[in-house]
C-alpha positions in Angstrom: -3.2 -12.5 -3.4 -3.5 -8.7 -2.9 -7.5 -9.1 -2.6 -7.4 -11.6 0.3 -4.9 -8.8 2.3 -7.3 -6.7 4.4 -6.0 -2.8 4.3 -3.6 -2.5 7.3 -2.1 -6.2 6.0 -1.8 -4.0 2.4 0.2 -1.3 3.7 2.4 -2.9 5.1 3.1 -5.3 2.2 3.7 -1.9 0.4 6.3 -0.6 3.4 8.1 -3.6 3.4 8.4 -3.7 -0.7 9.6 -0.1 -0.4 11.9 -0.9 2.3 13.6 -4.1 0.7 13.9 -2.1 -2.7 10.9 -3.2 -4.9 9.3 -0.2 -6.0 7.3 -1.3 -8.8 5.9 -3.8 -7.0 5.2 -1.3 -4.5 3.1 1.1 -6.6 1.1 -1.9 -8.2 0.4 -3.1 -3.8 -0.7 0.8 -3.3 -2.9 1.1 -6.6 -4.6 -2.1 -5.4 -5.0 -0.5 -2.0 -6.4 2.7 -3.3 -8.9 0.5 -5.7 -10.0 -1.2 -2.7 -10.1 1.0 0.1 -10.1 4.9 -1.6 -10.8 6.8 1.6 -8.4 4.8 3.3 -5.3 6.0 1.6 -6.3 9.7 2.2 -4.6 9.7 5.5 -1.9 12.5 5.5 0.1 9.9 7.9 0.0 7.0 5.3 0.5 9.2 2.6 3.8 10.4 4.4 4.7 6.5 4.5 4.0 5.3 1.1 5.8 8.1 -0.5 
C-alpha cells in the first residue's frame, strides 16, 4: 500500500497515524517515506510535523 502513496499522500498518512494515536505505525509510514523519497524528508518544516 505505502509504495502506491506518492510523498505528500505519505505524509499525511503519517500525520493522521500520529494524530489518531498509532505511533508505530507511524514510524514504519515515515521509514518508508525516507526509503522512498530521502531528500524529501529533510525539510526542517516536515521534520517539525513528523516529530
Amino acid at each position: 500500500m505505502l509504495e502506491d502513496l506518492d510523498a505528500s499522500a505519505t505524509v499525511y498518512l503519517a500525520l493522521i497515524q500520529r494524530y489518531t494515536n498509532q505511533p508505530e505505525q507511524a514510524d514504519k509510514t515515515i521509514a518508508s517515506l525516507k526509503k522512498k523519497y530521502p531528500s524529501y524528508v529533510s525539510f526542517p518544516d516536515l521534520q517539525q510535523a513528523l516529530n
